[in-house]
C-alpha positions, 0 to 999 in steps of 0.5 A: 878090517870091517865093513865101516872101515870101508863104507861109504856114507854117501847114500843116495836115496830115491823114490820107486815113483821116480823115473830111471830116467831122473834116478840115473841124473841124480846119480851122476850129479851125485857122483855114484853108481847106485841109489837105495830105492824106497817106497813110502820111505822104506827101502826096497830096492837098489838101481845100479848103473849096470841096472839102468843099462840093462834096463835102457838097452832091453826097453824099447821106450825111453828112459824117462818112460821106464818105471825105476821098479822095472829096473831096480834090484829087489829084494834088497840085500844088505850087510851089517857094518861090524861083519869083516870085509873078506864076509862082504865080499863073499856075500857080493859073490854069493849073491852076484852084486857089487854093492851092499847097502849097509844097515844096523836094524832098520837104519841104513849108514852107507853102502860098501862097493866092490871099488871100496875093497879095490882102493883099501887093499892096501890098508887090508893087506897091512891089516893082514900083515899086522895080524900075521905079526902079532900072531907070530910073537 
């Protein structure tokens, strides 16, 4: 299985000159745990829930006085849509994240979570299976 079996094409993208604050409740209006960070509409880093978290309990300030450059995950790691779902995830446990933004070249199509892998296991394990099968006639 392959990384754009999985993806999602739900990206959301915002400004670095946003604040955490504002990129947080874009977030959750949107239903997401992460939003791609552009600066002059090219990407450049990844806010996650766990970084706004973190950025939120260390800061003595509040969130809308926090710069989303502070909190952001930069630089910014990305998979290709044709690499398999078991290189994806080694790439997420190599480099300590749960997200990857999906891109072909400069075009970004979506991002694959760690949650993505959980809820297609069992489209995997068949996958697998079918591999198993076909390998064995």
């Amino acid at each position: 299985m392959f990384v754009r079996d999985l993806m999602s094409t739900d990206l959301v993208v915002v400004d670095v000159e946003t604040s955490l604050a504002e990129a947080a409740r874009t977030m959750v209006s949107a239903g997401v745990g992460s939003a791609l960070v552009t600066r002059d509409g090219t990407p450049t880093g990844i806010v996650t829930e766990t970084d706004a978290l973190a950025a939120g309990a260390s800061a003595d300030e509040p969130f809308e006085d926090i710069p989303l450059e502070a909190a952001m995950s930069s630089p910014l790691e990305t998979v290709q849509p044709d690499v398999t779902v078991r290189a994806a995830v080694q790439r997420m446990e190599d480099v300590g994240v749960k997200k990857l933004p999906v891109a072909d070249g400069v075009d970004f199509l979506g991002i694959v979570t760690m949650t993505d892998v959980v809820l297609g296991y069992h489209d995997i394990l068949r996958e697998a299976h079918d591999l198993e099968a076909r390998r064995e006639d």
